[in-house]
N, C-alpha and C positions, 0 to 999 in steps of 0.2 A: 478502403477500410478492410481488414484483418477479419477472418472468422469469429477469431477469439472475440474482436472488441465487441459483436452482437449481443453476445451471453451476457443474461442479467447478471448472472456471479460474476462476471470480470467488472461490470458495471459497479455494483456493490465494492467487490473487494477497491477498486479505484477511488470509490469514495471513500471506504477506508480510512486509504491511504491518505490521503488529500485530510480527514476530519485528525487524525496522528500527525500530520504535519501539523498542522493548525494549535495542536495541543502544545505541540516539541517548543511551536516559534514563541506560544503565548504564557506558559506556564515554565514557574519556576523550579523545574529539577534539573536533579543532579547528571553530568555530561553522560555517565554510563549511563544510564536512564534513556537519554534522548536517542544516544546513540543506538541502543537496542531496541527502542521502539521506531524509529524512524527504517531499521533493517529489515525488522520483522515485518513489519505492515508493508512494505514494498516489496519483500519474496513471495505475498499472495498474488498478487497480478500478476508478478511475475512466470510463476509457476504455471499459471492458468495458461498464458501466451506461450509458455515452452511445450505444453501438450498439444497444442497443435501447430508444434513444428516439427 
């Protein structure tokens, strides 16, 4: 396990991410919509894992 994965905020933003998926798969919008929220919500944890690297 990764430093990063400890951190409650990586833990949160993960869930996040995981609850914007869940939305993208289950709800009816539009592709740019999905698309944008499915990016965004995944450059939080992202970012979080790139600071300590």
């Amino acid at each position: 396990m990764f430093d990063f994965q400890k951190l409650e905020v990586y833990k949160k933003a993960k869930l996040f991410h995981l609850t914007c998926k869940d939305v993208i798969l289950t709800r009816p919008l539009d592709q740019y919509v999905k698309d944008q929220l499915g990016r965004a919500s995944f450059s939080v944890p992202l970012n979080i894992a790139e600071e300590f690297w």
